[in-house]
VOGU-3710 file (C-alpha; in Angstrom, 3 decimals, decimal comma):
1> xxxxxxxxxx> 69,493/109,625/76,027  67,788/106,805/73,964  66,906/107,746/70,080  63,937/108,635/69,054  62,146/105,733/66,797  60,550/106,745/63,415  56,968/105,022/62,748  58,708/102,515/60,747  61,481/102,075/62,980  58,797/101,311/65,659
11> xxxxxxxxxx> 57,525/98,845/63,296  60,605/96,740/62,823  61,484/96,702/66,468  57,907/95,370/67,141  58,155/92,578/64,405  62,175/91,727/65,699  60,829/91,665/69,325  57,756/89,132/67,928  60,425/87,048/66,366  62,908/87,044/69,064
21> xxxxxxxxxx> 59,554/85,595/71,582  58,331/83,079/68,701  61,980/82,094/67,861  62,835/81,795/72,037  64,388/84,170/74,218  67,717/84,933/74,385  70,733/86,798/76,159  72,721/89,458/74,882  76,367/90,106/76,579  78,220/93,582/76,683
31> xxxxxxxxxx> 81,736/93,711/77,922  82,337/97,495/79,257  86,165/98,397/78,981  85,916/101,452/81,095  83,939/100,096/83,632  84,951/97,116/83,908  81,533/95,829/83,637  79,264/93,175/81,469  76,196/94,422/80,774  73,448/91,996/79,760
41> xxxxxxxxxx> 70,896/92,924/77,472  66,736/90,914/77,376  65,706/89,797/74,142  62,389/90,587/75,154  62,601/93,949/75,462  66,029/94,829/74,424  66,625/96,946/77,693  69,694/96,279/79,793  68,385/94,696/82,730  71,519/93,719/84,860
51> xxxxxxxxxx> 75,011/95,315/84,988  77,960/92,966/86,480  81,350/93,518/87,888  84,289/91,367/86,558  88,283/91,920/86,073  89,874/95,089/84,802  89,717/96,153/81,504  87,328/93,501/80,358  87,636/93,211/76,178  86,716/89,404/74,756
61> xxxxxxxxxx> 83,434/87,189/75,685  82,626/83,662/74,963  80,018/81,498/76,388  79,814/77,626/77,301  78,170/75,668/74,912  75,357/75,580/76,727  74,969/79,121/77,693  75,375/78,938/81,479  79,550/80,084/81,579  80,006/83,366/80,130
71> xxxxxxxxxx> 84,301/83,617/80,083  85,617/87,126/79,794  88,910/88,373/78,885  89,893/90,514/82,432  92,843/91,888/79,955  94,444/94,185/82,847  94,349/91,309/85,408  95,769/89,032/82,999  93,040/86,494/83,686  89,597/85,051/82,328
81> xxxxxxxxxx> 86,478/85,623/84,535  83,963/83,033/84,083  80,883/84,106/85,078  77,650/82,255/85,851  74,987/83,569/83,772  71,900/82,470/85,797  73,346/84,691/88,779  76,227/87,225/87,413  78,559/86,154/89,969  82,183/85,390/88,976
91> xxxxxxxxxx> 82,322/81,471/90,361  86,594/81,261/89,578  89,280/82,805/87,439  91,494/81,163/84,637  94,974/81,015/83,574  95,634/83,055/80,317  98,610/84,781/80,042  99,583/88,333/79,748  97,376/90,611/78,552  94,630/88,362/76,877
101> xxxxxxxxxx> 92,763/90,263/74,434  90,602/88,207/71,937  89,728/84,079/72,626  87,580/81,377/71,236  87,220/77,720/72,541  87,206/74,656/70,644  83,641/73,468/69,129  83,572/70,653/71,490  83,404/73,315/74,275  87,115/72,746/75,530
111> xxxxxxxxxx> 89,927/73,653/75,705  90,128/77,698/75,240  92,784/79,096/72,730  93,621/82,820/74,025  95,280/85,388/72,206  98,213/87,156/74,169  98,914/90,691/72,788  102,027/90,874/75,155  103,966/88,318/74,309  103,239/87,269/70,846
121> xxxxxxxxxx> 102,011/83,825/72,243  98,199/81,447/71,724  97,745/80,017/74,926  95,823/76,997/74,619  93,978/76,382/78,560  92,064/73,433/80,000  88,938/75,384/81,180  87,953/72,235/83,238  91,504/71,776/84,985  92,314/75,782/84,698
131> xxxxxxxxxx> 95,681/74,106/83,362  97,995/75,793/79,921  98,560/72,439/77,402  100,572/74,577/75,207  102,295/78,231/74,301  102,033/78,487/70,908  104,682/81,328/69,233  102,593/83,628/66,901  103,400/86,562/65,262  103,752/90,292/66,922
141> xxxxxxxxxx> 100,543/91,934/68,966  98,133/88,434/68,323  94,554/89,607/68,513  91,995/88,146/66,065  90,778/84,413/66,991  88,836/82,037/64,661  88,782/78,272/64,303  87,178/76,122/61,897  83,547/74,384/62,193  85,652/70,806/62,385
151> xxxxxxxxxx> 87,860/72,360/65,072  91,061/71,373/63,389  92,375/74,671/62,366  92,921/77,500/64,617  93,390/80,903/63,606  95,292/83,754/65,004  95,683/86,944/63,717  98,678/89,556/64,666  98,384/93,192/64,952  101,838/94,213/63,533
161> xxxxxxxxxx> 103,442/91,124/61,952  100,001/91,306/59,323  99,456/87,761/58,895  96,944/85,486/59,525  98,666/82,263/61,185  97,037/78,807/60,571  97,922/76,365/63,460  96,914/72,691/63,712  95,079/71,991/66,801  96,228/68,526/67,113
171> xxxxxxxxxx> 100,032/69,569/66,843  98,826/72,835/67,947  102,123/74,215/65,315  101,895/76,830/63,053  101,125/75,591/59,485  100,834/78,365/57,547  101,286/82,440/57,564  99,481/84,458/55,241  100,255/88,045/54,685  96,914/90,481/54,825
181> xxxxxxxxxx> 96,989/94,278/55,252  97,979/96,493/58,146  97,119/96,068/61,402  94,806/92,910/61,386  91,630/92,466/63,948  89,026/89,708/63,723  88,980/86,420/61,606  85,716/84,872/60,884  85,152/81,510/58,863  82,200/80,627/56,449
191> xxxxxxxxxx> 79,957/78,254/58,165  80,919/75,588/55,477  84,576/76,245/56,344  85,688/77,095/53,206  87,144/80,634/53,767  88,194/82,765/56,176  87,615/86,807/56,184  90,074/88,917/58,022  89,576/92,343/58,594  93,035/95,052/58,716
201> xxxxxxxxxx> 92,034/98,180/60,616  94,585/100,153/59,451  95,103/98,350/56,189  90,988/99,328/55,524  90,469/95,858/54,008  88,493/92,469/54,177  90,817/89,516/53,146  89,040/87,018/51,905  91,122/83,800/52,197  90,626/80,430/50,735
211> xxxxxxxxxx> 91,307/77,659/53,568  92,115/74,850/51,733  94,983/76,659/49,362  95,477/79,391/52,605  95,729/81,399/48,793  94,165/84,886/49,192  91,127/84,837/47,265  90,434/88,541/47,332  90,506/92,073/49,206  87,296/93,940/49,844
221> xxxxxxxxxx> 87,282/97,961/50,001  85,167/99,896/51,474  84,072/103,763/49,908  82,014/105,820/52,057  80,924/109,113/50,638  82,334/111,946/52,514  83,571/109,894/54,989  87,508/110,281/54,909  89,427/106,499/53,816  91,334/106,380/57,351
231> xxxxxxxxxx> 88,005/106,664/59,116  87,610/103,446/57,390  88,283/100,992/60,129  87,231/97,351/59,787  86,870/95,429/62,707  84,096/93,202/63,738  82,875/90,572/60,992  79,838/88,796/61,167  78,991/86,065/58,231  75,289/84,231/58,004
241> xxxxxxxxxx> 75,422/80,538/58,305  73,811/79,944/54,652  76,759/82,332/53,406  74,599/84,910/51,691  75,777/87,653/53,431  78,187/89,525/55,578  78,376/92,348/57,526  81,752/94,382/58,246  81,899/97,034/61,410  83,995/99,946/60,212
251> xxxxxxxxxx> 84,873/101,340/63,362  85,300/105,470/63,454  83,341/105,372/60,190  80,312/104,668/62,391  79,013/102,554/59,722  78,333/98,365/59,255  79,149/97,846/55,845  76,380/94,926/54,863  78,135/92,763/51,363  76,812/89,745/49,458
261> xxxxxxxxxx> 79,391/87,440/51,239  79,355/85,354/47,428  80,372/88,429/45,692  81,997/90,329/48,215  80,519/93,683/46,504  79,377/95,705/49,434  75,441/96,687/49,376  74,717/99,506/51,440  76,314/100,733/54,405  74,052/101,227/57,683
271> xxxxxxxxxx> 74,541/104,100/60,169  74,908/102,838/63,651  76,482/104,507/67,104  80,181/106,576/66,680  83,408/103,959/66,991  81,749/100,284/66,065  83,660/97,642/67,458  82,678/94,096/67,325  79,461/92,517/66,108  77,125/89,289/66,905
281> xxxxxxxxxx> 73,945/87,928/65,858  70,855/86,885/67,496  70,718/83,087/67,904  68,200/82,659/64,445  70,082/85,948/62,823  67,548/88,129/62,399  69,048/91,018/64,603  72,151/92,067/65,072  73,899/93,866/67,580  77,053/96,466/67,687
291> xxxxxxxxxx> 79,197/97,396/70,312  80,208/101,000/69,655  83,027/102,747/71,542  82,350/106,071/72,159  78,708/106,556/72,485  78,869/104,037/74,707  75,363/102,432/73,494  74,794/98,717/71,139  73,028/99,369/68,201  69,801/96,476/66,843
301> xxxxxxxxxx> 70,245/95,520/63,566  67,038/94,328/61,485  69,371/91,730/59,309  66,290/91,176/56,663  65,606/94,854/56,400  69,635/95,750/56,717  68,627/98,796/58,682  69,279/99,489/62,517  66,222/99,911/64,749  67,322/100,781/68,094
311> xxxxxxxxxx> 70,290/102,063/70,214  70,819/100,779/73,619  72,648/102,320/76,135  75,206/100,387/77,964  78,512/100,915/79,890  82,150/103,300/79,321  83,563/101,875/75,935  81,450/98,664/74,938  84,139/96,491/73,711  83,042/92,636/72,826
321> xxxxxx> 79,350/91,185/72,635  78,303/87,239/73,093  75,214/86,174/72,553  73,179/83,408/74,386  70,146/81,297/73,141  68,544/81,392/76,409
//
């Protein structure tokens, strides 16, 4: 069932939904593990209004540059589904590699760097030719995926080696390695591309790493009163573009963390659905939505009021979420 919305919850979802119409419409993109669905989500009313079949076990999304390919990460069928948006169908399926969990493509929209948990391998595809340029070694379990607003550095992160790897994209050879806590999950660069955050599950960390030293410039904690410190998961990050703030899903903790992303002190910590995953923001920022695990819902975050306004129920295990400006 769909929570119940205070008065002033209400509110904000009326002002977010006025934004989301002045700013333009947009798409919102649920990958369903269980089901092996996508469910999309209307910025107009923040309902889900379609529900579309793709490849097993369906974990990462990306989208085209111009919003009419969504790619998903079929991670059981060892594949990537790209899916036209305009109809939901699945037009073709793409190389990837065993396993492919998390992916990003290159800012000029190709080609698509895939992270292969199986075999401790980046496989870098041609999305136009559906052809692998390169296999590029990585560390143990690779997951996390990040590259730089210039496109020359890719990042991978790996589950059980702990590092971070820094790879040039015109070599496409790994440059650097640098050590972060247990078990990391997502790397996110500043907008400027000045740092990189990487969040360790297990570790219960944010690194905070400077890209042009690849120096660690500082871990972030996270304290949750009476919330035990290996419920303390982070996952997801999500950083503004004017690098003001950040916000931190903390997985069984059921809690964003929301931090001054100059400071890195952490400023409240919002309540959202149980098991939050991985996080993305509305195309002008002022909502942001959660995938959370097991309630099986997305939660709306208000980003100016740092408070969430509305649950949506979606598919079996909400994994990723991709957001399109249209």
């Amino acid at each position: 069932m769909q929570a119940r919305l205070t008065f002033s919850a209400r509110l904000a979802l009326v002002l977010a939904l006025g934004w989301a119409t002045e700013a333009s419409a947009f798409t919102v993109y649920v990958s369903n593990e269980k089901d092996n669905t996508v469910t999309v989500l209307d910025s107009e009313t923040l309902e889900a209004r379609a529900t579309w079949k793709v490849g097993r076990r369906p974990r990462g999304l990306t989208l085209s540059r111009d919003g009419s390919l969504l790619f998903v990460c079929a991670s059981d069928d060892n594949r990537i589904d790209v899916v036209e948006t305009a109809t939901g169908n699945v037009l073709r399926s793409l190389r990837s590699g065993p396993d492919p969990e998390q992916f990003i493509l290159h800012p000029s929209g190709n080609p698509l760097y895939i992270a292969n948990e199986d075999d401790s391998q980046v496989t870098v595809l041609d999305i136009e030719k559906n052809r692998v340029l390169a296999e590029v070694p990585v560390g143990v379990e690779p997951e996390g995926m990040a590259i730089s607003p210039d496109g020359k550095i890719l990042v991978n992160t790996s589950e059980t080696t702990n590092m971070a790897h820094f790879i040039d994209t015109d070599t496409l050879k790994v440059v650097d390695n640098v050590l972060v806590d247990a078990r990391p999950r997502v790397a996110e660069f500043t907008a400027d591309g000045t740092k990189l955050w990487v969040s360790a599950e297990v570790g219960g960390t944010v690194a905070v790493i400077d890209v042009a030293s690849r120096k660690l410039e500082t871990k972030i904690s996270f304290k949750i009163p009476g919330i035990p410190d290996d419920a303390i998961q982070p996952v997801g990050i999500r950083i503004t573009r004017d690098g003001a703030r950040a916000f931190v899903a903390l997985g069984p903790a059921n809690r964003v963390a929301v931090l001054d992303a100059k400071t890195h002190e952490v400023q409240s910590y919002l309540p959202v659905g149980q098991r939050v995953w991985q996080l993305a923001f509305s195309p002008d920022e002022k909502l942001l939505f959660t995938t959370n695990g097991t309630s099986n819902d997305v939660s709306v975050i208000d980003v100016q009021s740092a408070k969430a306004i509305r649950s949506v129920r979606v598919g079996r295990l909400p994994w990723g979420v991709a957001v399109s400006p249209r």
